[in-house]
N, C-alpha and C positions, 0 to 999 in steps of 0.2 A: 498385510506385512507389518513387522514389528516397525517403530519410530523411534530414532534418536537423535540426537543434537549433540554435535563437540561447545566446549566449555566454552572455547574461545569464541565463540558465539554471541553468547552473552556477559552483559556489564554485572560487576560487583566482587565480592568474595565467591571463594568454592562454596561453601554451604548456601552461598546466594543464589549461584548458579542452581545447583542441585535442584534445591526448593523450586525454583521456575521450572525447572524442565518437569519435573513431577506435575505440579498442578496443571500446567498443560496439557497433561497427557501425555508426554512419551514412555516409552516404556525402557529406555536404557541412553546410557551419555557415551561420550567419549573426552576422556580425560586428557586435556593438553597440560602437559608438561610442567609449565609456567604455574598455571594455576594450582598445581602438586605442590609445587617449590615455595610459592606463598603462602603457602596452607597452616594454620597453626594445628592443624591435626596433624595425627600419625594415619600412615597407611590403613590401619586397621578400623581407624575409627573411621575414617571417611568411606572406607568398604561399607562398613555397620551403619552409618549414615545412610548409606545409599541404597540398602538392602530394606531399612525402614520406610526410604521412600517409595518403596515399593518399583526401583529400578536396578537395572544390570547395568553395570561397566561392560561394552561390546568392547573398547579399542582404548589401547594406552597412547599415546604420539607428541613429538615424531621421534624416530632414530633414524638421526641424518649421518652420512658421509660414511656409510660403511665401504663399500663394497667398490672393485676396483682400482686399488689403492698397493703400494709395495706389500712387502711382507712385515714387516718391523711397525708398518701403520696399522697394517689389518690385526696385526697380534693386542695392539692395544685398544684399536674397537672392539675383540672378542672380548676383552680385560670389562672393559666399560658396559659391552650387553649384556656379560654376568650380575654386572650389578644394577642394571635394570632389570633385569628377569627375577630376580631373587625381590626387586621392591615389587614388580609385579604381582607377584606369589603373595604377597603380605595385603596388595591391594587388591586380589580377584581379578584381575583382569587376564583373559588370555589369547589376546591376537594385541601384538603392534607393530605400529605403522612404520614401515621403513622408507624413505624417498630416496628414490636414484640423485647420484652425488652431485653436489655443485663445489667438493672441492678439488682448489686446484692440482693436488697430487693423485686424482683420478685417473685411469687412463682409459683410453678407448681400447678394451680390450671383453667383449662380451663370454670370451670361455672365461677368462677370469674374473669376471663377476660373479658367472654362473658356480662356479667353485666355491670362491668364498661366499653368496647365499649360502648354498650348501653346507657348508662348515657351521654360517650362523645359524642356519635351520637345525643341524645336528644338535647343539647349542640350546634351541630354545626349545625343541620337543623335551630334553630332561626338564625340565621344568613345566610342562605339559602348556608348551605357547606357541603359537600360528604366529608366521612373521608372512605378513601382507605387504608387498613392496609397489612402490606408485610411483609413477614416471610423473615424475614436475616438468612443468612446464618448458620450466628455464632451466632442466638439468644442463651438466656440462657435457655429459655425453647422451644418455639417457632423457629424452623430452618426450617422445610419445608412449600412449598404451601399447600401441603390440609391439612393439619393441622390448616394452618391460616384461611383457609374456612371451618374447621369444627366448629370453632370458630365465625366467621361471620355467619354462618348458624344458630348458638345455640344461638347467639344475638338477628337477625333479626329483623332488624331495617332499612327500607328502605334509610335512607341516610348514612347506611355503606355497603359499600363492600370491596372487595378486588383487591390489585397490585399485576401482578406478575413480577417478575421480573426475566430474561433468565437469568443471571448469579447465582442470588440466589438458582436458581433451580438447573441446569445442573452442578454449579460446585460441589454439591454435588451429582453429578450422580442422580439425580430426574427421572423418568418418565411421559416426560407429556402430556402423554397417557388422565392419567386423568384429565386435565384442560376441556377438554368436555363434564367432567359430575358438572361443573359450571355452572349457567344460565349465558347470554353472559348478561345480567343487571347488573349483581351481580360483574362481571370484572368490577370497574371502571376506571384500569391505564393499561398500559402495559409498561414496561422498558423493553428496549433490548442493552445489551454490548456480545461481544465477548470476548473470551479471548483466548488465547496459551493456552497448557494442559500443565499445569504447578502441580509438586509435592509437596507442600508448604501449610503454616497457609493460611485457606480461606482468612482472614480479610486482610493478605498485600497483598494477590495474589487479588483481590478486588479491594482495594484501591490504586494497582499501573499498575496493569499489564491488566485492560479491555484494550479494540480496539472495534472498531468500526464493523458491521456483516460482518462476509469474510474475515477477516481478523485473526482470530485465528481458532481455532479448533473446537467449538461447532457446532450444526448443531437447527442451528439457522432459518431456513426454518422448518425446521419438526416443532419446535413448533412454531412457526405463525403458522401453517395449523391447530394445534390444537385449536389456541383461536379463530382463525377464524373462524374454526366450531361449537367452542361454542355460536357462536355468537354475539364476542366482536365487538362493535360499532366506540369504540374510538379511537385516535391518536397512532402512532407507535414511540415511545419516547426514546431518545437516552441517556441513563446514564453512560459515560464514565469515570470514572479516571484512569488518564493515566499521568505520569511525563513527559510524552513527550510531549502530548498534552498541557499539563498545560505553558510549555514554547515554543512550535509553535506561529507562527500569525495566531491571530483568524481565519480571511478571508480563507485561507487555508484548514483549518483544519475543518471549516464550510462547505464547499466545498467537502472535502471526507466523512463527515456525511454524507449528503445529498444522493450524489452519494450509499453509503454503503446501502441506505435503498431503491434505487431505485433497486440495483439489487435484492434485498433481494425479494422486490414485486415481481419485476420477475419471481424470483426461485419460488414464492408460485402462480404464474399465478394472482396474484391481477393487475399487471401492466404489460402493455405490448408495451416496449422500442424496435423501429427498433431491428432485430435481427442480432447478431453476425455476421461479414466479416471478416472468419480469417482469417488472410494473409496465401500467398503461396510461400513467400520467401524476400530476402531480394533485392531490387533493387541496393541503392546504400548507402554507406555511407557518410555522408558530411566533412570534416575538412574546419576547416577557422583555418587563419593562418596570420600574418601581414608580414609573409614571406616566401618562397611558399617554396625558392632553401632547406634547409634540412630536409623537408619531401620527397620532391619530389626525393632528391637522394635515401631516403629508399627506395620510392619506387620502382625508376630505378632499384635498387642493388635486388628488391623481383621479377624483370622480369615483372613489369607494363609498359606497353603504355600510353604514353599520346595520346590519340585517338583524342579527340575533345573541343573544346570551346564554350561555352554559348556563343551566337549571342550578348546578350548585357549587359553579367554580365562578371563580372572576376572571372570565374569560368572555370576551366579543369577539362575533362573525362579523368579519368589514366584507364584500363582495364588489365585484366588477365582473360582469361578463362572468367565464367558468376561472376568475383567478380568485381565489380565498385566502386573507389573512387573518389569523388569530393575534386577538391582543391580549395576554397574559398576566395581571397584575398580582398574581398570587405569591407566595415566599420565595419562589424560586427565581425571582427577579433579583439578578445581580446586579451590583455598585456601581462597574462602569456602565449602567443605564439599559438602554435599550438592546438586545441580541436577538439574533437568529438561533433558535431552541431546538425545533423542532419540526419534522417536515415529514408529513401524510401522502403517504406513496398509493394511488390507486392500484389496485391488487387484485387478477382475477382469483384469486383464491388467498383470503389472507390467513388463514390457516395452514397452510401448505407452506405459503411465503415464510411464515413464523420457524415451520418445522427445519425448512431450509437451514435459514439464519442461526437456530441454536443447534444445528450439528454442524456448523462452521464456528462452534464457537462466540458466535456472538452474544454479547452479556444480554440475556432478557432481561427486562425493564419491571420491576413490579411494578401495581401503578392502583393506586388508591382510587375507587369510584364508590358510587353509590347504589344500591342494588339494582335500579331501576337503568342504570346506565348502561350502554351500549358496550358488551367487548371489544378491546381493543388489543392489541398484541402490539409488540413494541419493542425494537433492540437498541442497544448503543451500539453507534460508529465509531471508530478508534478516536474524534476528535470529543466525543462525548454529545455527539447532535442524537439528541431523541428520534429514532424512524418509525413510524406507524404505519402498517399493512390496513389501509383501509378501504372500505366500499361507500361508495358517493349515489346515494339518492337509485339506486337499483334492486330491482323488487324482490330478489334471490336472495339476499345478503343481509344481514341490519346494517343501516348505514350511520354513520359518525354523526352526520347533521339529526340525529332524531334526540339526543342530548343537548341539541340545544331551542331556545322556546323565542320566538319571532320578537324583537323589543325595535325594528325600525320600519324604515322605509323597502319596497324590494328592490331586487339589483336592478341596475339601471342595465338598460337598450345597449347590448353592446356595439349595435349599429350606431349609433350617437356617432359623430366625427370627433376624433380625437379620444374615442373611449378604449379602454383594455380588455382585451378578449380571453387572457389567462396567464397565467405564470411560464412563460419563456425558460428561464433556468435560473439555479441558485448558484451562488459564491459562496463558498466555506472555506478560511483559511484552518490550517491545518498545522498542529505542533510542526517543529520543524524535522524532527524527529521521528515521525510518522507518516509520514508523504506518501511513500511506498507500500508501507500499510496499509493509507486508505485507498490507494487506487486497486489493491489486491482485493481489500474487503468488500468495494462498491462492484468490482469485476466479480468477486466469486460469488457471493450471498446475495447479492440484488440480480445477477445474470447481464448487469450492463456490460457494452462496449467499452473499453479504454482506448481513448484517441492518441495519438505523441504528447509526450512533452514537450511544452511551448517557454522558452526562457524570456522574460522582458525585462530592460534595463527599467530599474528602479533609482529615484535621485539617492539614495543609500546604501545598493547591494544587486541584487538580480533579484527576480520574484519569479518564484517557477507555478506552473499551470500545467494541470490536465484536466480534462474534460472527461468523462465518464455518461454515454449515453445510450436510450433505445433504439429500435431501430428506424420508426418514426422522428424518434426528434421530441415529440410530448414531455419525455424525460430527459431532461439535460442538466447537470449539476459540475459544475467547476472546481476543482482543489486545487488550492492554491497554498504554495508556503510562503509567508514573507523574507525578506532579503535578511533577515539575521534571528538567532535564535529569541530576543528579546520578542519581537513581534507578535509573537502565537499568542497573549491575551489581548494585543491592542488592537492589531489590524483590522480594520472594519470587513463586514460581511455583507452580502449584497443579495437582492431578491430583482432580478428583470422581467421586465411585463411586457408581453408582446400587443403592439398595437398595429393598425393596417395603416396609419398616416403618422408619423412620431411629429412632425411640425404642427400637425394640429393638436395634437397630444401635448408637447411642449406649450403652445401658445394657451390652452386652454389650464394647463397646470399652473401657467406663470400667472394667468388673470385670476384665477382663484388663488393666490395670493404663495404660491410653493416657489422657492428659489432652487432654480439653478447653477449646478455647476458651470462658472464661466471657462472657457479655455482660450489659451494666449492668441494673439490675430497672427504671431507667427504659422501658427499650427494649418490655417485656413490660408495665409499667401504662400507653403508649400504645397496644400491642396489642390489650388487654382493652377499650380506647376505640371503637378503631375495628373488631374482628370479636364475632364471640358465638362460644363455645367449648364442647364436650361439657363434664360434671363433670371436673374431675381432669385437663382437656387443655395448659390454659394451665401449671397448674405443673409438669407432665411437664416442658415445653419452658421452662421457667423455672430447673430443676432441673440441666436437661442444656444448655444453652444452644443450642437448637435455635430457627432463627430461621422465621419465616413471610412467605408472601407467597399472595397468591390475586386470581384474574384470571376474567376472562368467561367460559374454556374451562378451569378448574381450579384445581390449587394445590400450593402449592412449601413442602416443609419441608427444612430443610439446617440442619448443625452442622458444626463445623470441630476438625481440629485444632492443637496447636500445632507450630511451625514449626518443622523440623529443618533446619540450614543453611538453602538458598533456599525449601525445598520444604515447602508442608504439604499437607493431604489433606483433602478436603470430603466427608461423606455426605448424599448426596441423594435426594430423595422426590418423583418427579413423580406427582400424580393429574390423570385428567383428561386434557385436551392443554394442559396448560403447557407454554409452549413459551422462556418465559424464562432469569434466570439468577438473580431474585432480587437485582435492582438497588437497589430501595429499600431493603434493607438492607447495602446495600455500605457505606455510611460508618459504621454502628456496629460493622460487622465490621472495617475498617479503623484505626478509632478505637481499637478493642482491640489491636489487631495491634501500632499504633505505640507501644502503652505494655508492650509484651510479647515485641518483636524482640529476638533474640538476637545475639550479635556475634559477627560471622565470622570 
């Protein structure tokens, strides 16, 4: 099915707009109003523009308050569609969008709506134009879809039908069940936004809080399968407002349209994108760092080997048990010091996994090696975190570790008390800007799960979290936005290590000389409040600053350390099936963090 996007969608100029939807791949816009009226072009040129980019104008919008209205009102809406229909003509466009009235000289009178459609349909066929009318949400008479087709049916006027549009619908709990007993003709438009399930006036929840499909709550497949089987012909058209979007870069945010409506086909079997490679664990983490020596002692002190060296990068294998870090010292090591780069996805098929990701859009990574070097395939995340589809030491596959050449010790006994047995999960804060984004891009291109949204007071703002994982659990990665837009280059990023004893883990980290994060004694005589503890349990974790959490199916101990450049390091203890991340204590971890960050 053809793809479009209305303007208002996207942040910048019309020409800005334009350009984004194009290189995204849509294949037609729909031109709001507003951005008409800003336009230093004339009609003709922005036609000509848009014909270059190799797209159609589907939908001119909106034309509000026509219909229902006295006569002396309705004679000068006719006055006024004249002269949008004539800028139409000048601009190619030939369907616009009418919404049922929210003014107040409206009346509740549906033969007389259906009349004067009719009159405007007469109206806009000389000028060879579809007027598609769409029940708002919040009309004043007119709120639902078959309402607004019972209306267009009692008209019956070949160059009227009707828009529906998924938000208008679902967010008043619509069923649309019955969009199929529409003729699929009679559908001239379809608009699709998502939204969170939000308790609030439809019109702000509307006007600020759509997303793009998959990204909120509505089930936004079920109805495509209904217009589809009505037999809608048309374009799948994106109608977003969104204060986020509004101030993203276009390019961007073009970019996860596109993507949003390729899975949506998907889900409804219209399209069919290489199928999902979920990962089956985490290979290795990357850090780049413009200086190796105080990472690399956290590491020493968490009981990592330096195992091996890339043959022709400056890059070290640190190991523990199956958790692998990469230390990076090569150009791409940025100012504010140490980061999280990079993250090696085990992949039953990393080929496949690849083919996936670039018909989702995802940017492939060119990536400089030496002939002798292991391919590797490799996309960018919307945060810009490098992903590698890789194979770890399995005789099928070349594996990643054959690029690099033994220069230590081997990994230590993961049996060892207090040793780390692999990489638990990663923290990636994430623009603020793109939250949405990444949980779309890790859900559709990797095939993970998307858990809730987790909100935590922050001493500055909220810091939102989701979790993103398989179905094991091996895969488990965090996004995280921080509490204000400024945050997305400072907020550190985190790597947790699962261990079977975190006190021994702790103690053994402190003795080799790695410091802990301390937490306030407040934190721990609310603890002893709310759980009951072995002898000698609570001040272990008092002692070491080991935090607790415990749930229906288990329980969660974790300790942190502190933060070298962007990156610190968490050791963690799941029993049980906890399947958390230890959220309730995210603001006293956070609270420490802010009085103990270092400067970049």
């Amino acid at each position: 099915m053809r793809t479009s996007i209305a303007t208002v969608s996207l942040s910048g100029s019309l020409t800005e707009k334009l350009t984004a939807a194009a290189r995204a791949g849509f294949d037609g816009v729909e031109i709001f109003e507003n951005d008409l009226l800003a336009s230093p072009l004339a009609p003709e040129e922005i036609r000509a523009r848009t014909a270059d980019l190799g797209l159609r104008i589907e939908l001119y919008q909106p034309m509000r308050d026509i219909e229902a209205v006295p006569r002396d009102e309705f004679a000068r809406n006719l006055r006024r569609a004249r002269h949008k229909f004539e800028l139409m003509g000048r601009l190619g466009a030939d369907t616009v969008l009418v919404c049922s009235s929210t003014s107040p000289l409206a009346l509740d009178d549906d033969a007389l709506a259906a009349r004067q459609l009719h009159q405007l349909a007469d109206l806009a066929e000389e000028f060879g134009i579809r007027v598609a009318y769409e029940a708002l949400a919040w009309g004043r008479h007119v709120n639902t879809y078959d309402h607004a087709w019972r209306i267009v049916e009692a008209a019956d006027h070949p160059a009227l039908g009707t828009c529906l549009d998924s938000f208008h619908i679902l967010a008043r709990g619509g069923d649309p069940k019955g969009i199929e007993d529409i003729p699929g003709e009679k559908i001239f438009f379809l608009q699709l936004a998502d939204a969170p399930l939000m308790a609030m006036d439809v019109l702000q929840w509307s006007r600020h809080y759509r997303c793009f499909p998959g990204q909120g709550g509505f089930d936004l497949a079920g109805l495509l399968g209904h217009v589809v089987r009505a037999g809608y012909q048309g374009p799948l058209s994106l109608e977003v407002f969104n204060d986020v979007f509004r101030q993203a870069e276009a390019g961007p945010t073009a970019v996860d349209a596109q993507r949003s409506l390729r899975v949506l086909q998907e889900a409804t079997g219209s399209a069919t994108p290489p199928a999902p490679v979920v990962p089956t664990g985490i290979a290795f983490a990357e850090l780049v760092t413009p200086d190796a020596e105080p990472v690399a002692a956290v590491l020493d002190a968490l009981g990592f080997i330096r195992t091996a060296r890339h043959r022709s990068k400056p890059v070290d294998l640190w190991q523990q048990g199956e958790a692998r870090v990469l230390l990076n010292t090569g150009p791409a090591a940025r100012r504010e010091g140490t980061s999280l780069a990079a993250i090696g996805l085990e992949s039953p098929d990393p080929a496949a996994a690849a083919r996936r990701a670039e018909a989702l859009l995802a940017p492939v990574l060119p990536r400089r090696r030496a002939p002798e070097d292991v391919p590797l395939d490799a996309v960018a995340a919307p945060d810009g975190t490098e992903l590698f589809f890789c194979a770890t030491d399995r005789p099928e596959l070349p594996s990643w570790t054959g690029d690099f050449e033994q220069a230590g010790q081997r990994p230590v006994d993961s049996s060892v008390d207090g040793s780390v047995e692999r990489i638990d999960h990663l923290a990636l804060t994430q623009p603020w800007h793109q939250f949405d984004e990444a949980a779309l891009f890790h859900r559709s291109v990797l095939g993970l799960a998307a858990q809730e949204s987790v909100d935590v007071a922050d001493p500055y703002g909220l810091h939102r979290s989701r979790a993103v994982t398989n179905a094991d659990g091996s895969v488990r990665i965090a996004l995280g936005v921080g509490a204000a837009p400024t945050d997305d280059g400072t907020r550190p990023q985190h790597i947790a290590l699962a261990t079977p004893d975190v006190v021994a883990a702790a103690r053994r980290f402190r003795a080799a000389g790695g410091r802990l994060l301390p937490m306030p004694a407040n934190y721990y005589d609310d603890l002893a409040a709310r759980y009951e503890f072995a002898d000698g349990e609570l001040a272990a974790y008092r002692e070491l600053g080991i935090l607790y959490d415990r749930e229906a199916d288990g329980e969660f101990r974790h300790c942190y350390t502190e933060t070298v450049g962007r990156v610190f390091f968490e050791l963690v203890q799941r029993d049980g099936g906890y399947r958390g991340y230890g959220a309730q204590n995210a603001p006293v971890r956070l609270a420490v963090q802010h009085t103990r960050r270092p400067p970049y």
